[in-house]
DRENPAKOL-915780 format. One record per residue (C-alpha): residue number from 1; x, y, z; residue in three letters. Coordinates in pm, whole numbers, always signed. Layout:
N
PATI     n        u        v        w   res
PATI   NUM        X        Y        Z   ALA
...
REM end
This chain:
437
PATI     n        u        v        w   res
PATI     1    +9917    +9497    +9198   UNK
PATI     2    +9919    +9770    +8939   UNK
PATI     3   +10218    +9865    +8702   UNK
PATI     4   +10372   +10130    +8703   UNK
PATI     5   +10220   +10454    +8488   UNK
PATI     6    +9967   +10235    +8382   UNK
PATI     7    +9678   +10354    +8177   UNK
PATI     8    +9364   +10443    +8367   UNK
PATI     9    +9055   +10433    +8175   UNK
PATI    10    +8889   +10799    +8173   UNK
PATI    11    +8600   +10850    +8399   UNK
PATI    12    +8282   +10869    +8163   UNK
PATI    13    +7964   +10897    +8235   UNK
PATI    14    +7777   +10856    +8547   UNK
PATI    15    +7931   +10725    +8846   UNK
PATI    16    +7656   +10553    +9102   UNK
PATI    17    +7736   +10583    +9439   UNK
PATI    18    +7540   +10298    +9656   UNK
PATI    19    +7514   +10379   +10005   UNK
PATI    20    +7411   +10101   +10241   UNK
PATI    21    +7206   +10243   +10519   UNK
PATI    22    +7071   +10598   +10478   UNK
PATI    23    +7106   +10748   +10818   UNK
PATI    24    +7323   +11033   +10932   UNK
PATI    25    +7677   +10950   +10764   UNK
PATI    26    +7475   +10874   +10437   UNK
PATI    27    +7256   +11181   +10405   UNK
PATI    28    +7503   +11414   +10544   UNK
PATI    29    +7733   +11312   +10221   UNK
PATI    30    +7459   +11354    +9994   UNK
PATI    31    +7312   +11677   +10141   UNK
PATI    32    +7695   +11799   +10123   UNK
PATI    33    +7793   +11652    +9770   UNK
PATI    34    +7430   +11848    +9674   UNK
PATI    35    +7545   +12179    +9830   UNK
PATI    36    +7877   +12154    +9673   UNK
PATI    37    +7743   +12141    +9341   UNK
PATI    38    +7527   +12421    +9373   UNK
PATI    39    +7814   +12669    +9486   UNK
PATI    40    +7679   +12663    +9846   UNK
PATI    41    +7967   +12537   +10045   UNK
PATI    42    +8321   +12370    +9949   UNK
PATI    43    +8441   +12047   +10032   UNK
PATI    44    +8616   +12026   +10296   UNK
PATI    45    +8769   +11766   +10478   UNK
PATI    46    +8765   +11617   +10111   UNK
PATI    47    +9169   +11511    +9983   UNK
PATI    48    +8991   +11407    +9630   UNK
PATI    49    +8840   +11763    +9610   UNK
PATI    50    +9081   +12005    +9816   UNK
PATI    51    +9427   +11818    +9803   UNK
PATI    52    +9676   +11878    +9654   UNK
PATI    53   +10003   +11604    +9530   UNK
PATI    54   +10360   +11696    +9489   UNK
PATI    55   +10557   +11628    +9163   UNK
PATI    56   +10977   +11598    +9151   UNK
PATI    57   +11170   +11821    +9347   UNK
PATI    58   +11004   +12078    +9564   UNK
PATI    59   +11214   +12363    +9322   UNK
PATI    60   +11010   +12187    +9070   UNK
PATI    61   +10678   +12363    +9197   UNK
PATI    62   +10488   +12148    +9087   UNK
PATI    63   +10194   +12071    +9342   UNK
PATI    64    +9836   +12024    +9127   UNK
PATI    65    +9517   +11907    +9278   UNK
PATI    66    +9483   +11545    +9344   UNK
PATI    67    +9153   +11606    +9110   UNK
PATI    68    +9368   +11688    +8834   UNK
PATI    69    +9614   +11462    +8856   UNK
PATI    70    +9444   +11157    +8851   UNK
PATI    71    +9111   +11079    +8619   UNK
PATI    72    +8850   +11125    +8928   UNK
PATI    73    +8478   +11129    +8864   UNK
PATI    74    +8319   +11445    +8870   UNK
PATI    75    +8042   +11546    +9136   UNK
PATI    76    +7846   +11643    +8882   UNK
PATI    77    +7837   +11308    +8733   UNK
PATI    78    +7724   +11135    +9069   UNK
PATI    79    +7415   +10951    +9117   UNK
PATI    80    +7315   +10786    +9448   UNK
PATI    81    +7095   +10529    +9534   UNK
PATI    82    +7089   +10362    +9907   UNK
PATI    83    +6902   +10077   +10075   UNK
PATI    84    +6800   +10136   +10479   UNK
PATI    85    +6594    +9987   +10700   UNK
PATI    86    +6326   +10275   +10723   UNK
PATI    87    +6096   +10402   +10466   UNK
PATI    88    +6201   +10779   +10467   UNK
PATI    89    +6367   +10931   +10209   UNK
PATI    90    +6701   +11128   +10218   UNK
PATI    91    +6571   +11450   +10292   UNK
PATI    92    +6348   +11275   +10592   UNK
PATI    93    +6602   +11128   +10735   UNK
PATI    94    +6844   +11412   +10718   UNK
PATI    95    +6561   +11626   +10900   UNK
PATI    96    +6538   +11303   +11178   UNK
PATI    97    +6957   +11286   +11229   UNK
PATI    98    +6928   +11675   +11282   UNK
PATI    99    +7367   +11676   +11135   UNK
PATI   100    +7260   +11941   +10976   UNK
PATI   101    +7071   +12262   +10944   UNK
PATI   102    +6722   +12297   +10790   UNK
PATI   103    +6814   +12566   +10564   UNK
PATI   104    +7061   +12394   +10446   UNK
PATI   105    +6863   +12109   +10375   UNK
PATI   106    +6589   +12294   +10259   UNK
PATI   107    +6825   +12440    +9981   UNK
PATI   108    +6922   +12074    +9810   UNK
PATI   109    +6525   +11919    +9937   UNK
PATI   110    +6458   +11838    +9586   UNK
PATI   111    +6776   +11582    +9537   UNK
PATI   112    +6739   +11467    +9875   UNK
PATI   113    +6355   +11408    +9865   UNK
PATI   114    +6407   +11175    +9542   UNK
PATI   115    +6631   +10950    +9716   UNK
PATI   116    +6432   +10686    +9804   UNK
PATI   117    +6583   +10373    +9988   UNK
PATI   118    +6583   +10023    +9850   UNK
PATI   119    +6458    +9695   +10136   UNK
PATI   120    +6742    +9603   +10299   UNK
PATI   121    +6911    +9309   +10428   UNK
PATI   122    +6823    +9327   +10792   UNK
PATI   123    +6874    +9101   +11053   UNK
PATI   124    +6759    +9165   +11413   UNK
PATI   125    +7038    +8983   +11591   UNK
PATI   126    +7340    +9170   +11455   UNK
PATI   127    +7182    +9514   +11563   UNK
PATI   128    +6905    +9458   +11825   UNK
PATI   129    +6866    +9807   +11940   UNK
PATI   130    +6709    +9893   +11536   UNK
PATI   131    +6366    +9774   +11455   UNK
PATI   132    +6308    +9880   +11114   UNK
PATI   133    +6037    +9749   +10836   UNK
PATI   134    +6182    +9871   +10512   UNK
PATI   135    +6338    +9488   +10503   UNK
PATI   136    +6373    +9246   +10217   UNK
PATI   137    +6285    +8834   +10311   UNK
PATI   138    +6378    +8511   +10237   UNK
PATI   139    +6696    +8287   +10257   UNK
PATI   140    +7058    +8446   +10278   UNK
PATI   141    +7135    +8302    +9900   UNK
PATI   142    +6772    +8507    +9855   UNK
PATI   143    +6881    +8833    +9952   UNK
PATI   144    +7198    +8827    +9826   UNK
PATI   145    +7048    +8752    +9446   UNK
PATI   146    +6791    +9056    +9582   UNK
PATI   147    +7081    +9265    +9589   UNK
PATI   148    +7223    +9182    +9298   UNK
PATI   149    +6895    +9261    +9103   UNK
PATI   150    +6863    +9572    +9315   UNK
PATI   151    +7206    +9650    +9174   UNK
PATI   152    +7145    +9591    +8811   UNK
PATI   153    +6848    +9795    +8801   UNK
PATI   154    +6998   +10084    +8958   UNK
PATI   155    +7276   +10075    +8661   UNK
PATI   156    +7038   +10060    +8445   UNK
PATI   157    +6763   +10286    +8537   UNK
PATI   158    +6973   +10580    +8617   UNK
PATI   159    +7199   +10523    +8294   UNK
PATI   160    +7531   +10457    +8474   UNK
PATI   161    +7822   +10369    +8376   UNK
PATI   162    +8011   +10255    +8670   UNK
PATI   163    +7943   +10192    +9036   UNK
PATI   164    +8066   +10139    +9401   UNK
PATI   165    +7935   +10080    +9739   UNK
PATI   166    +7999   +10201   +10066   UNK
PATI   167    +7893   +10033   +10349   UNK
PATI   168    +7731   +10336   +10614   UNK
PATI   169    +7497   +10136   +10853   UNK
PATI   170    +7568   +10060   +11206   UNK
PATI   171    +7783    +9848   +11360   UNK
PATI   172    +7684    +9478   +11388   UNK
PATI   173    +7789    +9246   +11689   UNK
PATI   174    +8133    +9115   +11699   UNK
PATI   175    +8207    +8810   +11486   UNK
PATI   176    +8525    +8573   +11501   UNK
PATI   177    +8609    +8412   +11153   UNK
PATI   178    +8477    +8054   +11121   UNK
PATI   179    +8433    +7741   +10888   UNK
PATI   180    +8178    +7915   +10646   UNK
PATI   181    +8429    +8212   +10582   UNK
PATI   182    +8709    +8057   +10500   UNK
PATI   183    +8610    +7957   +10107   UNK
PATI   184    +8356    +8060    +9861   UNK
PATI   185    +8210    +7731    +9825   UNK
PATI   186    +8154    +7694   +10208   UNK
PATI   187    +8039    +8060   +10199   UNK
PATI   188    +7783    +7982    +9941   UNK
PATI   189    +7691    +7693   +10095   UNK
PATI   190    +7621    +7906   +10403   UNK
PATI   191    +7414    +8134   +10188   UNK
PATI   192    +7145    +7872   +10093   UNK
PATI   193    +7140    +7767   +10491   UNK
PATI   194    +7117    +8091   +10621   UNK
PATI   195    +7384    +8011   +10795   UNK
PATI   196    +7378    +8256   +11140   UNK
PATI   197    +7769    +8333   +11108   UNK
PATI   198    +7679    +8509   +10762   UNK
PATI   199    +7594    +8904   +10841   UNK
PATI   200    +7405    +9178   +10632   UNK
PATI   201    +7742    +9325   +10557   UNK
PATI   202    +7917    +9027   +10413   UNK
PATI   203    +7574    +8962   +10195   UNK
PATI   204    +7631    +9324   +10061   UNK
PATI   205    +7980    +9241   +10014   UNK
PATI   206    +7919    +8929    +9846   UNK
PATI   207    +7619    +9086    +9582   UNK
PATI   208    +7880    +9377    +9539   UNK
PATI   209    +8155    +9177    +9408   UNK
PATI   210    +7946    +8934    +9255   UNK
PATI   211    +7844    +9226    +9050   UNK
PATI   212    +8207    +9366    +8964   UNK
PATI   213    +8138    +9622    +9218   UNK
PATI   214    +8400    +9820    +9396   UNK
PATI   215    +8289    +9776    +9806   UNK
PATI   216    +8431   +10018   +10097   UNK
PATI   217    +8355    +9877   +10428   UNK
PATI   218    +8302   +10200   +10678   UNK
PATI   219    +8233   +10026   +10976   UNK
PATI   220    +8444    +9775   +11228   UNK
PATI   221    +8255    +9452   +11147   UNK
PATI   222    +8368    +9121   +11001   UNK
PATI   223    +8258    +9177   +10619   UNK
PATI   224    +8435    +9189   +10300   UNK
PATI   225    +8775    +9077   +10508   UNK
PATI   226    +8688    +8733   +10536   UNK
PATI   227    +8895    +8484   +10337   UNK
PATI   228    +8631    +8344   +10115   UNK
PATI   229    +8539    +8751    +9997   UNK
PATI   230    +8835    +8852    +9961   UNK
PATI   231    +8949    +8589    +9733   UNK
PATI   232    +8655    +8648    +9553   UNK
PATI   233    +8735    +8988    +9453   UNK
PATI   234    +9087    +8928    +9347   UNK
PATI   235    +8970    +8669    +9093   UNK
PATI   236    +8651    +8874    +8993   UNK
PATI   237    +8925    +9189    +8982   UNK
PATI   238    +8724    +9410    +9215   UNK
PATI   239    +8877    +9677    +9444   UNK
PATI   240    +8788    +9575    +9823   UNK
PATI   241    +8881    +9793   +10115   UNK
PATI   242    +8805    +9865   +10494   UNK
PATI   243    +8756    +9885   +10783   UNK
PATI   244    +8535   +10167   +10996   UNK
PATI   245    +8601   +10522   +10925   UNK
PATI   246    +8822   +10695   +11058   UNK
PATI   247    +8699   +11017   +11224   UNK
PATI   248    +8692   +11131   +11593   UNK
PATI   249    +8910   +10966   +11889   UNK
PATI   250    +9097   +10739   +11721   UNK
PATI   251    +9182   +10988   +11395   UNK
PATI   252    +9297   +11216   +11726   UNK
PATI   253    +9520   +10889   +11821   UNK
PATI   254    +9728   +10774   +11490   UNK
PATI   255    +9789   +11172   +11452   UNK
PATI   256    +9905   +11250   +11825   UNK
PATI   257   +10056   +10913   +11895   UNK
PATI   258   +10307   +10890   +11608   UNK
PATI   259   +10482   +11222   +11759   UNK
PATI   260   +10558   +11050   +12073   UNK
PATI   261   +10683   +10779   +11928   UNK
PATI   262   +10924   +10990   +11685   UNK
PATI   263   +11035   +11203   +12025   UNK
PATI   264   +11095   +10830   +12230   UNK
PATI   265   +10843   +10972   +12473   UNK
PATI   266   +10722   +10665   +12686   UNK
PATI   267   +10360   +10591   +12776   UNK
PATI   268   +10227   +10477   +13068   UNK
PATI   269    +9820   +10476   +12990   UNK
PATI   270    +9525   +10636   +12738   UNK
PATI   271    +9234   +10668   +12881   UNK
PATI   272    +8950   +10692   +12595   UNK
PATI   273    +8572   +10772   +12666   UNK
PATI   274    +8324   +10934   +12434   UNK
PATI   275    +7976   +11030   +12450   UNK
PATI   276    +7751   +11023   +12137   UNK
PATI   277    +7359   +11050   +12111   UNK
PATI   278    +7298   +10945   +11752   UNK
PATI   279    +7180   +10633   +11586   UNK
PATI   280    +7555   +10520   +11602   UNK
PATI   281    +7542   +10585   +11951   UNK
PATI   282    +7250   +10372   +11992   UNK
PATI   283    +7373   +10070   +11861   UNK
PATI   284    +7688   +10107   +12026   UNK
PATI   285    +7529   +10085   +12385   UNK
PATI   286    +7453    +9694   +12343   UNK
PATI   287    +7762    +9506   +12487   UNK
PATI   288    +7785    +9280   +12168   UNK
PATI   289    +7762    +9601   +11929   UNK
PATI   290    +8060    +9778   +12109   UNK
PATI   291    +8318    +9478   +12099   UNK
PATI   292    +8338    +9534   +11751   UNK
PATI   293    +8352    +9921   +11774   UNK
PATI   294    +8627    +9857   +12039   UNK
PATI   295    +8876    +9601   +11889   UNK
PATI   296    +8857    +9849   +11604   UNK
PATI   297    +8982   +10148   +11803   UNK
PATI   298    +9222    +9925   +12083   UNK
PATI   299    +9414    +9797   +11767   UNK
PATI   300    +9549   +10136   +11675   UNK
PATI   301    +9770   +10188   +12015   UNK
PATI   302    +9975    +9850   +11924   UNK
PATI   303   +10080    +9869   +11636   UNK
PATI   304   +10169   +10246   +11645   UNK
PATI   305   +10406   +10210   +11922   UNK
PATI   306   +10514    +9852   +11914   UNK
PATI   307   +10589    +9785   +12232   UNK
PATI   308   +10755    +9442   +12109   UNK
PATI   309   +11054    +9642   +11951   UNK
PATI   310   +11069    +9924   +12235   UNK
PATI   311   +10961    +9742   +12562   UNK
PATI   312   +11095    +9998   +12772   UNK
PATI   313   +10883   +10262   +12635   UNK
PATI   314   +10532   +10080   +12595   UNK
PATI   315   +10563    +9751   +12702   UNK
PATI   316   +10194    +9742   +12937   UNK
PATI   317   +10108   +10019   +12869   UNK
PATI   318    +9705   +10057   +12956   UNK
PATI   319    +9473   +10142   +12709   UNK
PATI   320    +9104   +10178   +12821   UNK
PATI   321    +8802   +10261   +12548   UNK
PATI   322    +8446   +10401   +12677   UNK
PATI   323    +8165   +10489   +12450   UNK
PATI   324    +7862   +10619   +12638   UNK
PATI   325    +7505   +10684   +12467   UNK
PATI   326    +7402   +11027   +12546   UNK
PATI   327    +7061   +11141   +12383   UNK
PATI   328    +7078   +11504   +12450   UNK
PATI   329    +7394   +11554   +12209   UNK
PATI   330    +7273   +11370   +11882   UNK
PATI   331    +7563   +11394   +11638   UNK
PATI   332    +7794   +11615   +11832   UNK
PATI   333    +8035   +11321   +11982   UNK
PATI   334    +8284   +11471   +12213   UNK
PATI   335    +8577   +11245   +12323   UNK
PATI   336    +8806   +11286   +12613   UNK
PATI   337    +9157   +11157   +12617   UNK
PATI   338    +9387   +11111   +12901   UNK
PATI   339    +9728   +11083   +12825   UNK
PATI   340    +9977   +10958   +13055   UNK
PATI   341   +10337   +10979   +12900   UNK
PATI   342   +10720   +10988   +13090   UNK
PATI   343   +10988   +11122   +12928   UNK
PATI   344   +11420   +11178   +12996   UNK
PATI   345   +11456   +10995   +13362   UNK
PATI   346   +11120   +10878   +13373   UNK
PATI   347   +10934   +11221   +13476   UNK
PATI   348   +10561   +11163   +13454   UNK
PATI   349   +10393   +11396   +13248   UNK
PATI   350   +10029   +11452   +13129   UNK
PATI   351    +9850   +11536   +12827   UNK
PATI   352    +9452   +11637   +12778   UNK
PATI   353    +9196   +11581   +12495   UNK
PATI   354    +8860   +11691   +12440   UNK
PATI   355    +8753   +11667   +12153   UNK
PATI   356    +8389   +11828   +12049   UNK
PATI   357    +8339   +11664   +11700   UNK
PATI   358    +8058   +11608   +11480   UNK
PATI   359    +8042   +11200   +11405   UNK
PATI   360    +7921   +11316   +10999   UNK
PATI   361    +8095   +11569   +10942   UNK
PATI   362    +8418   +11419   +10949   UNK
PATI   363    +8264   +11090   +10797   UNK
PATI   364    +8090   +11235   +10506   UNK
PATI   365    +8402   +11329   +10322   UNK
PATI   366    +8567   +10976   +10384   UNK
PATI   367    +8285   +10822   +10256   UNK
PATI   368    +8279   +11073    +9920   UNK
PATI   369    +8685   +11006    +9887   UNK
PATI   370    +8652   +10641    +9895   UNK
PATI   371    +8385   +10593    +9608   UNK
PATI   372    +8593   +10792    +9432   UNK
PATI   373    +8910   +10680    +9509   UNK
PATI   374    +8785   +10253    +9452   UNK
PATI   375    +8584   +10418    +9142   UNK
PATI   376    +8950   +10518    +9021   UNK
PATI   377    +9139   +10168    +9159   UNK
PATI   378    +8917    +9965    +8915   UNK
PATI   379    +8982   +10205    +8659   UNK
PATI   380    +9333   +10162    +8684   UNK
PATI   381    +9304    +9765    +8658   UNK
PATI   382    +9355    +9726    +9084   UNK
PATI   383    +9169    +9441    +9188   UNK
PATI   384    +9164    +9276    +9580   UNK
PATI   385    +9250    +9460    +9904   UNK
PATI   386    +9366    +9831    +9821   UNK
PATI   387    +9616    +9912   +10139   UNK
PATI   388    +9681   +10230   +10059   UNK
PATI   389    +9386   +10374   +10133   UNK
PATI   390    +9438   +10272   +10452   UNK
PATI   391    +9423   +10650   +10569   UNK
PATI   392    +9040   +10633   +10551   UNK
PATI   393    +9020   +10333   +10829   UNK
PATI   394    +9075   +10283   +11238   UNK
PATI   395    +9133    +9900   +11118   UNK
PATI   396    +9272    +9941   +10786   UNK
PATI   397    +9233    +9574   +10558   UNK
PATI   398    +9566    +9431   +10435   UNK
PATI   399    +9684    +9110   +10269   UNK
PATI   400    +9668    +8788   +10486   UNK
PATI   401    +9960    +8801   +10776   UNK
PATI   402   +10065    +9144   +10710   UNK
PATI   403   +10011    +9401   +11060   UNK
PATI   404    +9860    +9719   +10921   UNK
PATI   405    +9994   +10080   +10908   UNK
PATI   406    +9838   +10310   +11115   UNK
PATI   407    +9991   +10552   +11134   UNK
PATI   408    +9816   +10841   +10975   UNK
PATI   409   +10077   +11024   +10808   UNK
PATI   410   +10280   +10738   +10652   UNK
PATI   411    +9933   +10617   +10540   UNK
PATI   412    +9894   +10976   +10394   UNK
PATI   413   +10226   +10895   +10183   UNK
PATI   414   +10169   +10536   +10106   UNK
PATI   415    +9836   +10754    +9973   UNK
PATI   416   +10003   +10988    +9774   UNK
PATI   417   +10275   +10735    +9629   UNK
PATI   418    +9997   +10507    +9513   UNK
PATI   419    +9883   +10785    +9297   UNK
PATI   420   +10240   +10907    +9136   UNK
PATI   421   +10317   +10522    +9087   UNK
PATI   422    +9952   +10509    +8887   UNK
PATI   423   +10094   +10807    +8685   UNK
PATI   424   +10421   +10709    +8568   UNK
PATI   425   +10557   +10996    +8849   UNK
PATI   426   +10856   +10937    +9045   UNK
PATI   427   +10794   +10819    +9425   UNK
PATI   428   +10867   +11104    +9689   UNK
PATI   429   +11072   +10977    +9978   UNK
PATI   430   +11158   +11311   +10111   UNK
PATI   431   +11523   +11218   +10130   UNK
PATI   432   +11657   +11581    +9988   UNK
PATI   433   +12052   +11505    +9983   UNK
PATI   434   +12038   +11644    +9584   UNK
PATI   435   +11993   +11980    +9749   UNK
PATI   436   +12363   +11970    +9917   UNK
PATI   437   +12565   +11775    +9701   UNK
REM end
């Protein structure tokens, strides 16, 4: 919890951004973050860069930039490091996602080229379609104190003051909780055994709170949401958040879906399918991969329409997800939707998606307003699962037995009311009645 107008320590000095896996989400922030700097593009898709935050009464006019508003590190004063599988460096593996183009890249080479990738934790049975050799060894408890000295160093070698990390690597096989989750000490225990039920992610998680570092989780697996991490970070007083960012399809579901429901327009079925040919995509075409992706992006339907409360609307309603690996269109994901809703007297009606996307595009800028956003939460004394930033997320994290919002434009106000409550500003609930009165 945080009180209310609390102080927030000012953001000083250098913020280090750690990026776990340096593929095509990862370099397309940094290339971007790079560009922005230099004056060649603006940030958009950003909310900490472009957004704006309304103050009192809309007569009030008083609407400043979310950047202003809030003590949010500068750009200038970011510093990335990464770990990844693969030897290259950012600007090589920017060239090898192909997100973006060469000029471009060739304009911010000298940034990207420095950015050299740490070993990381790799192991072949939570992503068997990657084969990499930029890998550290030994036990779990090993790599995990690996990390932590990878972490340290970092700090220290590129004179920062603060840090976060955002996991960006692919998505590892699904994962039920089980005995070695549910405490630290079991988890630990696990650790020294190498326990198999103990993934990359949750070793990341584990070094990252271990070493008071705020960790994002931006893809669907079981990580820093197990019980025995996320206690850990509310007594270590670290920010925690996830899970899997959200960008295509399903940021196309919790915006068009919420609009039905407000009209009482029924649904029948939503028929999903995409087709991506990037890393991601991959990954994503091993049956065990894609469970995870999927629970992620089936769990958004539910709880927007809750067909528990209005069974005659959405009670069995179908809801079918297809991802398809497609080479020939890299990065460019395109998703088709098909919508079938009935509305007054039950009269069937239709509705079409296609949506031609790029996968990084609309990642990179979650991935920037996240650091910055869990650089600002410890700042302001937040510690443990930080809900309102569920907007980022297909499977936002919440406290233990509470459904999550997904809605994307309550989560956009929860969002916004977080920050006014950090501030000491009155919450906006939109009510209005002091206008007629």
């Amino acid at each position: 919890m945080i009180e209310k107008g609390v102080d927030v320590a000012p953001a000083e000095g250098k913020l280090g951004i750690l990026l776990v896996g340096l593929g095509a989400v990862s370099t397309t922030l940094v290339a971007g973050v790079e560009a922005i700097k230099r004056g060649i593009s603006q940030p958009v898709g950003s909310l900490t860069q472009m957004g704006t935050i309304r103050l009192g009464k809309r007569t009030d006019n008083r609407s400043p930039k979310i950047k202003d508003f809030v003590p949010i590190a500068s750009l200038d004063d970011i510093v990335f490091g990464a770990w990844d599988i693969f030897h290259d460096n950012a600007f090589e593996a920017a060239m090898n996602a192909g997100v973006l183009d060469k000029d471009l890249l060739n304009q911010v080479s000298e940034p990207l080229a420095s950015l050299k990738p740490m070993p990381a934790v790799f192991e072949q049975n939570y992503v068997k379609r990657l084969h990499g050799d930029n890998v550290k060894t030994g036990s779990k408890m090993q790599l995990a104190e690996q990390l932590i000295e990878d972490i340290a160093r970092f700090k220290s070698e590129n004179d920062c003051s603060r840090l976060v990390m955002v996991w960006a690597a692919s998505t590892e096989i699904y994962l039920e909780e089980s005995e070695v989750h549910e405490t630290l000490e079991a988890f630990e225990r696990g650790l020294y055994d190498s326990d198999p039920h103990i993934a990359p992610s949750m070793i990341y998680a584990y070094a990252a709170i271990m070493s008071g570092v705020p960790f994002a989780n931006g893809a669907p697996n079981l990580a820093v949401d197990i019980p025995a991490l996320t206690k850990l970070a509310e007594t270590k007083r670290v920010p925690i958040c996830g899970k899997d960012f959200k960008t295509g399809q399903t940021l196309m579901k919790t915006i068009l879906a919420p609009g039905l429901k407000s009209r009482m327009l029924g649904l029948d079925g939503w028929y999903s399918t995409n087709i991506l040919g990037n890393r991601d995509g991959e990954v994503l075409d091993d049956p065990e991969n894609f469970k995870t992706k999927e629970e992620s992006k089936l769990s958004v339907l539910e709880h927007i329409f809750q067909p528990e409360v209005y069974p005659e609307l959405y009670k069995d309603f179908s809801h079918v997800v297809r991802i398809n690996y497609y080479p020939p269109r890299g990065d460019n994901k395109e998703g088709w939707d098909a919508i079938d809703i009935f509305g007054w007297l039950g009269y069937k009606m239709q509705i079409k998606i296609d949506f031609m996307c790029r996968d990084s595009i609309l990642a990179a800028p979650l991935a920037l307003d996240l650091a910055l956003f869990m650089d600002l939460a410890q700042r302001a004394g937040m510690r443990g699962v930080q809900e309102w930033l569920s907007f980022y997320f297909k499977a936002p994290q919440t406290a233990p037995g509470l459904y999550p919002e997904h809605d994307l434009f309550i989560q956009l106000m929860k969002l916004k009311n977080t920050l006014r409550h950090m501030r000491g500003e009155e919450l906006i609930t939109h009510l209005g009645l002091e206008y007629y009165d």
